[in-house]
Biopython code that builds the backbone (N, CA, C, O; Angstrom):
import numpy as np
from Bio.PDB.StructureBuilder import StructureBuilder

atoms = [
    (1, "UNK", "N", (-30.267, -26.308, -38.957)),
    (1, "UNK", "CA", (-29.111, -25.802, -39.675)),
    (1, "UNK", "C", (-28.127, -25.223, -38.650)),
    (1, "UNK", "O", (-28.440, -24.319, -37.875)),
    (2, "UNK", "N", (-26.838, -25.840, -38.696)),
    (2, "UNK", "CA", (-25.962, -25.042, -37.674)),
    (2, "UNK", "C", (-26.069, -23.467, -37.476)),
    (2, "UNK", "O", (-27.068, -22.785, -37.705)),
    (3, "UNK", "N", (-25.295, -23.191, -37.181)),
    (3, "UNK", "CA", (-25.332, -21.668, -36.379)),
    (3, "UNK", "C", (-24.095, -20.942, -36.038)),
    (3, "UNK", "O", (-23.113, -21.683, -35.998)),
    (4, "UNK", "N", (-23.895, -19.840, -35.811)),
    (4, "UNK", "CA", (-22.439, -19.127, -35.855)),
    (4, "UNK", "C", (-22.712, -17.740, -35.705)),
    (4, "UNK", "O", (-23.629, -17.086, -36.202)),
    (5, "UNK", "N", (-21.364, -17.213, -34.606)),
    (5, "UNK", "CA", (-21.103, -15.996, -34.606)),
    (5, "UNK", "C", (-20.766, -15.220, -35.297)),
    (5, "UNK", "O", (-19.704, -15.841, -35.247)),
    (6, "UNK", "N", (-20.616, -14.600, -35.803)),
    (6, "UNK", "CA", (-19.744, -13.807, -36.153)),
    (6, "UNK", "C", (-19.506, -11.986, -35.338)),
    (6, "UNK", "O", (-20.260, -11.031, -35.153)),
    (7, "UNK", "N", (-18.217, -12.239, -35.087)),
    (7, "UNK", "CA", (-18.253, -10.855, -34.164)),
    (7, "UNK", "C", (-16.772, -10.135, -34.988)),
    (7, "UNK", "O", (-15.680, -10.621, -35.282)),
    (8, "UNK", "N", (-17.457, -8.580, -35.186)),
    (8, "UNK", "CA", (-17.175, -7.815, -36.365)),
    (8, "UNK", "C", (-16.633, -6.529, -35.586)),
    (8, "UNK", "O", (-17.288, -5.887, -34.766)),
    (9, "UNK", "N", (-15.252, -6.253, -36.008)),
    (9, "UNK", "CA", (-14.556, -4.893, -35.646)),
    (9, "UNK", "C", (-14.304, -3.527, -37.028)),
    (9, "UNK", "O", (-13.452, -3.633, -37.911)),
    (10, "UNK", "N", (-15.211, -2.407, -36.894)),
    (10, "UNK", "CA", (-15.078, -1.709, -38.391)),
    (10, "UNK", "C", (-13.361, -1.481, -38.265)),
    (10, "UNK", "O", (-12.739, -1.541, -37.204)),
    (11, "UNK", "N", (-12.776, -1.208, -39.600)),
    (11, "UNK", "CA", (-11.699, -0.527, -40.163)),
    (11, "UNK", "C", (-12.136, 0.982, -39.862)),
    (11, "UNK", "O", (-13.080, 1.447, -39.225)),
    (12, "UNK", "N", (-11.326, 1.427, -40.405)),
    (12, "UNK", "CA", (-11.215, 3.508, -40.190)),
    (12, "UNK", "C", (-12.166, 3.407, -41.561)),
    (12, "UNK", "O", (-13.360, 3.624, -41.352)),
    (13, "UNK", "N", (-11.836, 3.146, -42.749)),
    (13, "UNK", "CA", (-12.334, 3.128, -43.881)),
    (13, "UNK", "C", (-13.964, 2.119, -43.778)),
    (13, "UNK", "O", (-14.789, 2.426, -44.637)),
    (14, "UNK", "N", (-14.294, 1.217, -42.979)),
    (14, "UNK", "CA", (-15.383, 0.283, -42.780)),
    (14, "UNK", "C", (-16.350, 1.809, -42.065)),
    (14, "UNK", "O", (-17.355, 2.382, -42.485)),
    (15, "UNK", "N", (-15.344, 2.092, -40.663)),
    (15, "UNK", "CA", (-16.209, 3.610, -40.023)),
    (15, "UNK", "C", (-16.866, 4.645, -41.007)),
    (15, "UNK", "O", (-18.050, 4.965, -40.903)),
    (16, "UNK", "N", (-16.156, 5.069, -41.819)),
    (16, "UNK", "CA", (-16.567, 6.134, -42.694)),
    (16, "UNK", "C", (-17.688, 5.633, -43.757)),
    (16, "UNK", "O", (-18.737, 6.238, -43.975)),
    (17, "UNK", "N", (-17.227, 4.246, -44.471)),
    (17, "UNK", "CA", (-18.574, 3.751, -45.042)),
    (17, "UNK", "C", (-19.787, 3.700, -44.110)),
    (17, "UNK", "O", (-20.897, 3.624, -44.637)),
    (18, "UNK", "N", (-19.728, 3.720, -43.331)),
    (18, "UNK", "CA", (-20.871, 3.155, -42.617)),
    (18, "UNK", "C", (-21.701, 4.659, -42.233)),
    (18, "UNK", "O", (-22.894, 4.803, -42.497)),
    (19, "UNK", "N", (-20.865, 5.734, -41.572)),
    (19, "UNK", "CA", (-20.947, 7.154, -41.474)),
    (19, "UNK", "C", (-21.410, 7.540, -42.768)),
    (19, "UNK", "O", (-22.576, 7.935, -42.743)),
    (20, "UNK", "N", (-20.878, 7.552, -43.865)),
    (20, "UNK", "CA", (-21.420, 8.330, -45.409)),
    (20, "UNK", "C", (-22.669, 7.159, -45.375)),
    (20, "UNK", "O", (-23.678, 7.768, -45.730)),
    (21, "UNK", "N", (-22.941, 6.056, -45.160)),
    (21, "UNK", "CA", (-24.032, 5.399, -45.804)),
    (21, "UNK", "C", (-24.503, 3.963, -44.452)),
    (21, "UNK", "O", (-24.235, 2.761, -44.423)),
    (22, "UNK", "N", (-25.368, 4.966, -43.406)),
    (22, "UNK", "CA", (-26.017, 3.855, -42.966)),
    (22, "UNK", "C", (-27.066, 2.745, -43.478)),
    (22, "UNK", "O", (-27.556, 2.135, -42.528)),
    (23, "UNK", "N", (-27.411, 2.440, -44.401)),
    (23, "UNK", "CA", (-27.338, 1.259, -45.069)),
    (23, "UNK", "C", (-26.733, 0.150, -45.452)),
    (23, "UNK", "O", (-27.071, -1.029, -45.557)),
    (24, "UNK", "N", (-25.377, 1.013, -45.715)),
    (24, "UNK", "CA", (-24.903, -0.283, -46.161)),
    (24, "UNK", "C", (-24.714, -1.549, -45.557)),
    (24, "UNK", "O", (-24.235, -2.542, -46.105)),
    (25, "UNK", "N", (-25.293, -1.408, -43.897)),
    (25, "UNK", "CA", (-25.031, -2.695, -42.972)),
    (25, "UNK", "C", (-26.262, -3.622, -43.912)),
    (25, "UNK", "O", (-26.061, -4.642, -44.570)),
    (26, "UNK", "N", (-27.683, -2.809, -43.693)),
    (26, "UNK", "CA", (-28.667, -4.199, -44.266)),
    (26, "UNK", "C", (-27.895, -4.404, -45.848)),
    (26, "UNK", "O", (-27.805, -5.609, -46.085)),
    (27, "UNK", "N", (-27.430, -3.705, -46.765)),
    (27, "UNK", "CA", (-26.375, -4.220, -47.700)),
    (27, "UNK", "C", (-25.827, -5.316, -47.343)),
    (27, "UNK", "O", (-26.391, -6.207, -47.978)),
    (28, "UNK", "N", (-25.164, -5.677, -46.783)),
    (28, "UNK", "CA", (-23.742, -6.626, -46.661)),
    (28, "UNK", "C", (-24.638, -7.375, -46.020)),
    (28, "UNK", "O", (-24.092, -8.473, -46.121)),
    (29, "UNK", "N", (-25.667, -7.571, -45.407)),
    (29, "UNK", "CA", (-26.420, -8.596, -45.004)),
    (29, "UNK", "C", (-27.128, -9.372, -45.792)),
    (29, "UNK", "O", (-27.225, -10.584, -45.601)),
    (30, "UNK", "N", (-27.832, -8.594, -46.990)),
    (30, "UNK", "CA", (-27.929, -9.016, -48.156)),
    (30, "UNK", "C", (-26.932, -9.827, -49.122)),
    (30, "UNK", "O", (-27.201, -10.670, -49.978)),
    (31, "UNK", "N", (-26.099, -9.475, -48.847)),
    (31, "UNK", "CA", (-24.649, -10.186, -49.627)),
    (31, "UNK", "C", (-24.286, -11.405, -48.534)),
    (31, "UNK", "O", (-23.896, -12.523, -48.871)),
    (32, "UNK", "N", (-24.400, -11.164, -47.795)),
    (32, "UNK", "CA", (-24.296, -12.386, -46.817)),
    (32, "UNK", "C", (-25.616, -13.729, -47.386)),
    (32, "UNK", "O", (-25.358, -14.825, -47.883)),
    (33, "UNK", "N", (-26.825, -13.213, -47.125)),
    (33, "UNK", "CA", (-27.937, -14.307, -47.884)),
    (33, "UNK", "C", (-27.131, -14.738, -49.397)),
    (33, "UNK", "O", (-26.778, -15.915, -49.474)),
    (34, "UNK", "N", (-26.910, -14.068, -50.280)),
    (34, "UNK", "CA", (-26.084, -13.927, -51.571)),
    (34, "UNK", "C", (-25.074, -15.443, -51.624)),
    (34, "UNK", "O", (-25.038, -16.379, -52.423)),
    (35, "UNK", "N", (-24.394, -15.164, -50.480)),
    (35, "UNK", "CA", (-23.198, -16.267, -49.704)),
    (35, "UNK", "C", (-24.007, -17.524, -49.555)),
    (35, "UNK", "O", (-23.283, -18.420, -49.988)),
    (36, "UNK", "N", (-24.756, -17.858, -49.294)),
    (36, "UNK", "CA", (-25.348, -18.617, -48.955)),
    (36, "UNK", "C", (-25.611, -18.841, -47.192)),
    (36, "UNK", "O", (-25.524, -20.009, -46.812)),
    (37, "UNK", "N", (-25.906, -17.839, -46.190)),
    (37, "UNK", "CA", (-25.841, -18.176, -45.198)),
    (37, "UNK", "C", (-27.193, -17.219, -44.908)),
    (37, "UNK", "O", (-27.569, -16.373, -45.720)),
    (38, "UNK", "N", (-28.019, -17.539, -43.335)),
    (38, "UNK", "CA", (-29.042, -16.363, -42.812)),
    (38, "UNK", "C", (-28.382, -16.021, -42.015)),
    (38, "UNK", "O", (-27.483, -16.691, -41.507)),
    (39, "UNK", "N", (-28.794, -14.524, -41.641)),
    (39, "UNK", "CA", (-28.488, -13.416, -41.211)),
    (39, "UNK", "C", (-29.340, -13.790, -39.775)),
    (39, "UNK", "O", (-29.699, -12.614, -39.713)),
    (40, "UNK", "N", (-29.931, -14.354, -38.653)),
    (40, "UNK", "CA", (-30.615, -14.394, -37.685)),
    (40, "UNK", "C", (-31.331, -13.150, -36.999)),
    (40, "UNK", "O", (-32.463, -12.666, -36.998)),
    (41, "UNK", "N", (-29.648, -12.781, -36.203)),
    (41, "UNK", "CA", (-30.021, -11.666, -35.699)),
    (41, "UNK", "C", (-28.859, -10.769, -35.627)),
    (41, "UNK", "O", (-27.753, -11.256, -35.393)),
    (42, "UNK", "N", (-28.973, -9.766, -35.768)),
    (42, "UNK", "CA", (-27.229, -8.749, -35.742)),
    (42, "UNK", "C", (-27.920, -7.787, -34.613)),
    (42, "UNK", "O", (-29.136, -7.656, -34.471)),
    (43, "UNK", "N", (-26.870, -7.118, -33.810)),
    (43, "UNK", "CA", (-26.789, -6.246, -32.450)),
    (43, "UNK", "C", (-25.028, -4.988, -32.803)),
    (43, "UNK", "O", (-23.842, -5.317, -32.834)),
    (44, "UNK", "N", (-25.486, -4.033, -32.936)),
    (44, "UNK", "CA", (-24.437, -3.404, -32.605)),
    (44, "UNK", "C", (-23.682, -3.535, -31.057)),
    (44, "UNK", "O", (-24.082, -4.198, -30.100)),
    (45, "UNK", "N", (-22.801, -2.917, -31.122)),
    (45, "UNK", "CA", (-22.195, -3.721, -29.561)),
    (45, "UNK", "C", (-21.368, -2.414, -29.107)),
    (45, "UNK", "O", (-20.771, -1.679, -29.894)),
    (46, "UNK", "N", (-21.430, -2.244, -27.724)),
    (46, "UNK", "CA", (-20.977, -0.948, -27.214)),
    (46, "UNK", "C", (-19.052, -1.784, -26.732)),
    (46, "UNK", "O", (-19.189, -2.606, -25.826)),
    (47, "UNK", "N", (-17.769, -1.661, -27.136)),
    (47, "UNK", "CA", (-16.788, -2.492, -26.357)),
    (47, "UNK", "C", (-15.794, -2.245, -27.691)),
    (47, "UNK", "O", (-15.506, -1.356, -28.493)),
    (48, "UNK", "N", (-15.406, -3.922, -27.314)),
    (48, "UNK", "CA", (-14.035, -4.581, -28.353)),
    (48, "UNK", "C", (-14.745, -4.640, -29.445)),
    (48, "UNK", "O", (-13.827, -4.706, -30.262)),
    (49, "UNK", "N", (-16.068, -4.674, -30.295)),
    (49, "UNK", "CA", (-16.253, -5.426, -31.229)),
    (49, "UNK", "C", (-17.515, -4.568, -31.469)),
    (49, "UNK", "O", (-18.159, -4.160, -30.503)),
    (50, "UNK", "N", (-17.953, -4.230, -32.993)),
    (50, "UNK", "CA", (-18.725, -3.042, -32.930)),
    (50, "UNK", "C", (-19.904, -3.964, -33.343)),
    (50, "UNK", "O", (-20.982, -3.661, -32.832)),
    (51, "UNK", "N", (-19.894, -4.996, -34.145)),
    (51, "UNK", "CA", (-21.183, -5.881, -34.307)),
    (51, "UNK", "C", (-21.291, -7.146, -33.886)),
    (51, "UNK", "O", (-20.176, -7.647, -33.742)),
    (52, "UNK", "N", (-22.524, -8.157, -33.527)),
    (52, "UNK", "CA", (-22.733, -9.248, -33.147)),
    (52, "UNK", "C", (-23.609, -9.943, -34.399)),
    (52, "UNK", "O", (-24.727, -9.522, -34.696)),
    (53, "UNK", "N", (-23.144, -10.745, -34.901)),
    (53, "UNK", "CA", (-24.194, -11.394, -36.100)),
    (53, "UNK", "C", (-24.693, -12.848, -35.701)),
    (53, "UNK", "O", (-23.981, -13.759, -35.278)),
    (54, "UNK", "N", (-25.679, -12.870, -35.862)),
    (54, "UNK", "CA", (-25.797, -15.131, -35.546)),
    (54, "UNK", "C", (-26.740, -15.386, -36.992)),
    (54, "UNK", "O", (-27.857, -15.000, -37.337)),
    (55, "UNK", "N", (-25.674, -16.247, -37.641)),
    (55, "UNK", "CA", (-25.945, -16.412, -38.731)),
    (55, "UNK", "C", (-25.843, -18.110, -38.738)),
    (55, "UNK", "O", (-24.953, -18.752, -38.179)),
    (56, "UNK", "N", (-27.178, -18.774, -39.647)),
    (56, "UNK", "CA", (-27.359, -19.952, -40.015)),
    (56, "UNK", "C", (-26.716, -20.223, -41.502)),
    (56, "UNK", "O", (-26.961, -19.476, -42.449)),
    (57, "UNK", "N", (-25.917, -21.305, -41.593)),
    (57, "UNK", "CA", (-25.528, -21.769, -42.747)),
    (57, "UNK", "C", (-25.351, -23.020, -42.705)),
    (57, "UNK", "O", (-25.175, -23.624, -41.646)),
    (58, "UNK", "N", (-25.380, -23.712, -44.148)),
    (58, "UNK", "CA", (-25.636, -25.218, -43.790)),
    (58, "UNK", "C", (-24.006, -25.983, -43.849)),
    (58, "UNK", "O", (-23.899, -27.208, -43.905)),
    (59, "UNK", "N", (-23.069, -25.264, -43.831)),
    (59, "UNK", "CA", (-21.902, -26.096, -43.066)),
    (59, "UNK", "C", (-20.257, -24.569, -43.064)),
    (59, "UNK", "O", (-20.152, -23.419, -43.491)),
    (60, "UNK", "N", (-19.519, -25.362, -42.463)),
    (60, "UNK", "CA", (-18.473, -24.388, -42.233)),
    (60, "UNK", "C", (-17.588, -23.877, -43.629)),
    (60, "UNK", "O", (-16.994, -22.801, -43.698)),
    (61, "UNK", "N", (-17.650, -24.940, -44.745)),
    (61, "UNK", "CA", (-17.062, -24.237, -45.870)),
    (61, "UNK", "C", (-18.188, -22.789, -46.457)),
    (61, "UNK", "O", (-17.674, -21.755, -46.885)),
    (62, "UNK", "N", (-19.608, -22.955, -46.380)),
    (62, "UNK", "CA", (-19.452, -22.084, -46.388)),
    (62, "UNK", "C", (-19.430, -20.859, -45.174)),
    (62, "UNK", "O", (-19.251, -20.958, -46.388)),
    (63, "UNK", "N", (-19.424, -20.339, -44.636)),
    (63, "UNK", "CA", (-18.859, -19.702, -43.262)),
    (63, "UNK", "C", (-17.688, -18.922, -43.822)),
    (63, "UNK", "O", (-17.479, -17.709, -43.842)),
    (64, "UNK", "N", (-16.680, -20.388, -44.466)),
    (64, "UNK", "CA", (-15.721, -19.454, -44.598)),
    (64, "UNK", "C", (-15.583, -19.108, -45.775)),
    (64, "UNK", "O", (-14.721, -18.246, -45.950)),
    (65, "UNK", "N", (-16.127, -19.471, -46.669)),
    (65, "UNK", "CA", (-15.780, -18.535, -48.160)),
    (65, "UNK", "C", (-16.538, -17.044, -47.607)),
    (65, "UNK", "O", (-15.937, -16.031, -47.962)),
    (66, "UNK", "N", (-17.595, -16.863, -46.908)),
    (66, "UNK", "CA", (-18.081, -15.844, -45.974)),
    (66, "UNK", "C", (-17.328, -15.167, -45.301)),
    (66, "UNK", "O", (-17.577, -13.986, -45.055)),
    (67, "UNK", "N", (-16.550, -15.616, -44.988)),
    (67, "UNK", "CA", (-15.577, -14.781, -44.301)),
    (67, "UNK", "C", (-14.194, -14.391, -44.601)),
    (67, "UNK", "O", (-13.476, -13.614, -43.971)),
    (68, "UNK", "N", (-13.921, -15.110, -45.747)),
    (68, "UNK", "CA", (-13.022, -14.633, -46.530)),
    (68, "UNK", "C", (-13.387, -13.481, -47.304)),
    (68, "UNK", "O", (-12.582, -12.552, -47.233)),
    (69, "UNK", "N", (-14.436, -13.302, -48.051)),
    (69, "UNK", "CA", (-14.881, -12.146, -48.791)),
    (69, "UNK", "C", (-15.434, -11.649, -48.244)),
    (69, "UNK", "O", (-15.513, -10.499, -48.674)),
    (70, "UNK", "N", (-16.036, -11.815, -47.315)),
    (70, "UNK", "CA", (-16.070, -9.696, -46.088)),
    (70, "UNK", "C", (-14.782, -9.361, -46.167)),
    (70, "UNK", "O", (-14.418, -8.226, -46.471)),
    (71, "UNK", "N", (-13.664, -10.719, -45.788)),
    (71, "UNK", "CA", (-12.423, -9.979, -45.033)),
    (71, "UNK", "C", (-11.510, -8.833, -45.670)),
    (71, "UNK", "O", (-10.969, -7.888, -45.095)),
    (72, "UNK", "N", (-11.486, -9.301, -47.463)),
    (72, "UNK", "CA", (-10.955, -9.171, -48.666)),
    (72, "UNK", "C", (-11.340, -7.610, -48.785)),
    (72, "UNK", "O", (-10.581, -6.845, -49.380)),
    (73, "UNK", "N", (-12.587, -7.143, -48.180)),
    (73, "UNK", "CA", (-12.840, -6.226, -48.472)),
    (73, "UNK", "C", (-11.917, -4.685, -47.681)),
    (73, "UNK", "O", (-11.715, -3.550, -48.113)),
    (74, "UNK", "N", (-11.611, -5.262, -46.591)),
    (74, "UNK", "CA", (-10.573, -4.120, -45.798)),
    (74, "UNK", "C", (-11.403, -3.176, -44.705)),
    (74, "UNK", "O", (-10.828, -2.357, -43.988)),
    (75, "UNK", "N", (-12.796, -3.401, -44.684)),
    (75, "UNK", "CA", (-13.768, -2.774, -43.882)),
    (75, "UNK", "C", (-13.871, -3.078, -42.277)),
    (75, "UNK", "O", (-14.290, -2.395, -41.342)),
    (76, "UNK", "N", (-13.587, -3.746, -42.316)),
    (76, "UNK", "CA", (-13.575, -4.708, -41.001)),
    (76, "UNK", "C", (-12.987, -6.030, -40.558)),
    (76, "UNK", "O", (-13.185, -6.919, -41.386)),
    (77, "UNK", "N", (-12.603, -6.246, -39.940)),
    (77, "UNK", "CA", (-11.961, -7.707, -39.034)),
    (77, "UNK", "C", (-12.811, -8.566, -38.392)),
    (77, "UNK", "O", (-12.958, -8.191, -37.228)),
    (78, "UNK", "N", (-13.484, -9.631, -38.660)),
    (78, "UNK", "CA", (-14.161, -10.980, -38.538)),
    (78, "UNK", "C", (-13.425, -11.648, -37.773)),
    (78, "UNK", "O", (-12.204, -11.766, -37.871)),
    (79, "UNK", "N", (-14.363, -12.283, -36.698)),
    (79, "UNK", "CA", (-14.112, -13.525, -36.176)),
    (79, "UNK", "C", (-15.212, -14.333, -35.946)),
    (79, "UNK", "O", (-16.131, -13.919, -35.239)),
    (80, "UNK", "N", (-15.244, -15.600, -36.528)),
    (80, "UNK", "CA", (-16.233, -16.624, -36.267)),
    (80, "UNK", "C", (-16.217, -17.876, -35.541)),
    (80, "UNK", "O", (-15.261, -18.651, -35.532)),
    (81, "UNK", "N", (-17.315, -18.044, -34.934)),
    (81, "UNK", "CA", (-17.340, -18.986, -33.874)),
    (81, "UNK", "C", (-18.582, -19.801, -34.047)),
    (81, "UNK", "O", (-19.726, -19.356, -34.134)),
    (82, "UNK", "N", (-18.223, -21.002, -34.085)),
    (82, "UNK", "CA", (-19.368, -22.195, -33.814)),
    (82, "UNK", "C", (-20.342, -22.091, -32.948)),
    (82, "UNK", "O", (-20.067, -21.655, -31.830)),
    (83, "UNK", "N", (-21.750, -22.483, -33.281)),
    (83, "UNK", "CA", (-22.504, -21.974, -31.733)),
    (83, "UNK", "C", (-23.096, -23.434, -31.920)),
    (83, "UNK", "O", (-23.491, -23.822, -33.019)),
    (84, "UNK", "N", (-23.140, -24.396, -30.520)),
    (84, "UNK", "CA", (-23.651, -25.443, -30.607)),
    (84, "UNK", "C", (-24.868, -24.925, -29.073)),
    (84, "UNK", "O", (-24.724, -24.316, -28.013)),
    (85, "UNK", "N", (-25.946, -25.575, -29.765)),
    (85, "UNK", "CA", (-26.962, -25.326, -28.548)),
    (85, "UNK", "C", (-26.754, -25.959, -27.810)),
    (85, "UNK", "O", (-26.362, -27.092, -28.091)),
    (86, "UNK", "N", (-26.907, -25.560, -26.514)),
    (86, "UNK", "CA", (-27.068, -25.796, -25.191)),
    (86, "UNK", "C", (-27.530, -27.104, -25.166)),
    (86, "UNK", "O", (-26.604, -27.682, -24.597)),
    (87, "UNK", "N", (-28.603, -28.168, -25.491)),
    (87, "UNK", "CA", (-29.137, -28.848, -25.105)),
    (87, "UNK", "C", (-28.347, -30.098, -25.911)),
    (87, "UNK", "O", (-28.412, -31.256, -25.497)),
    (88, "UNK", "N", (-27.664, -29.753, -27.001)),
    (88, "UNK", "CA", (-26.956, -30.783, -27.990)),
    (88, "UNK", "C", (-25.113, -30.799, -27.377)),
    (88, "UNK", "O", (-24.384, -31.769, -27.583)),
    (89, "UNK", "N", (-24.669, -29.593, -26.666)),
    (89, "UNK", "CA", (-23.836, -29.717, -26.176)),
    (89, "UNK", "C", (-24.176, -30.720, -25.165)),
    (89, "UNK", "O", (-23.533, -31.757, -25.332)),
    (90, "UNK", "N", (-25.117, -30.748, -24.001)),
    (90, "UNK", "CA", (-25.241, -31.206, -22.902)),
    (90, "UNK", "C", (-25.347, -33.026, -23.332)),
    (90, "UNK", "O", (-25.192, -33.910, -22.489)),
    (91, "UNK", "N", (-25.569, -33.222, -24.450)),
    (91, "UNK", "CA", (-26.074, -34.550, -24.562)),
    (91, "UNK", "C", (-24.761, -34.899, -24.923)),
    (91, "UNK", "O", (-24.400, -35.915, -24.329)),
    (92, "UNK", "N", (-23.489, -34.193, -26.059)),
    (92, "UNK", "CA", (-22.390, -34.771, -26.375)),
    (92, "UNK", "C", (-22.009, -35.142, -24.938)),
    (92, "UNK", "O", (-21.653, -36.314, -24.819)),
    (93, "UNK", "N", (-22.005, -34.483, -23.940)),
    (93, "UNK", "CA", (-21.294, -34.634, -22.789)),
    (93, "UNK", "C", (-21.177, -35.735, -21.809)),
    (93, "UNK", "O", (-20.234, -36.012, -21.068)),
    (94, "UNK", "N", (-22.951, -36.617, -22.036)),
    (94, "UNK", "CA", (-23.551, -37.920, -21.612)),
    (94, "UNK", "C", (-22.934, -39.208, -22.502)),
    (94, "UNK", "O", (-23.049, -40.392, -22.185)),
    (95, "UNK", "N", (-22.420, -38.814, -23.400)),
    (95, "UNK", "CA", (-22.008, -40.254, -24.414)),
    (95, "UNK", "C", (-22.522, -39.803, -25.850)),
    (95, "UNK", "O", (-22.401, -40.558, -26.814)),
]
sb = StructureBuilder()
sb.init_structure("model")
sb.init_model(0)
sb.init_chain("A")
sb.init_seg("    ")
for serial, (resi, resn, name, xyz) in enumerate(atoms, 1):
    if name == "N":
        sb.init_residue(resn, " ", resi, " ")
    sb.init_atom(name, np.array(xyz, "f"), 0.0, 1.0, " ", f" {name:<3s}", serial, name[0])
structure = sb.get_structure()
C-alpha cells in the first residue's frame, strides 16, 4: 500500500488544544483510520514542523480528502508528500 508524509505545523488554537488535552493527538489519529488511511508511525519534531506522520493509504484521493478535513479544522497546517521506497525508486530509474 503506498505511503506518505505528512508533516504538521500546530495553529495557536491547535497549541492550546493539544495543551488543555494531550490526547487528542491519538484522537485525530483515530479519525485519520476513520479516513480511511494507517497511521504507521508519528514523531513529534523539535524545528519548522511540530509533527512527522507516515501514513499508508490505498491511493492519493484519499490522502487528500485527509487532508482537506484536518485542514478545515484551523488546528494546524499540513503538508503531504509521496514516499516511494528506495528500492522501487531505484528500479524506475533502470527502465
Amino acid at each position: 500500500m503506498p505511503h506518505y508524509v505528512m508533516l504538521s505545523r500546530l495553529t495557536p488554537e491547535g497549541l492550546k488544544t493539544l495543551s488543555d488535552n494531550p490526547d487528542r493527538l491519538q484522537e485525530v489519529n483515530q479519525e485519520v483510520e476513520g479516513l480511511g488511511a494507517t497511521v504507521v508511525n508519528q514523531y513529534a519534531l523539535l524545528g519548522q514542523y511540530d509533527f512527522i506522520t507516515v501514513l499508508e493509504a490505498p491511493d492519493v484521493g484519499t490522502v487528500a480528502r485527509l487532508s482537506a478535513s484536518l485542514g478545515r479544522r484551523g488546528t494546524a497546517h499540513y503538508e503531504t508528500l509521496a514516499a516511494v521506497p528506495v528500492e522501487e525508486f531505484i528500479s524506475s530509474l533502470k527502465g
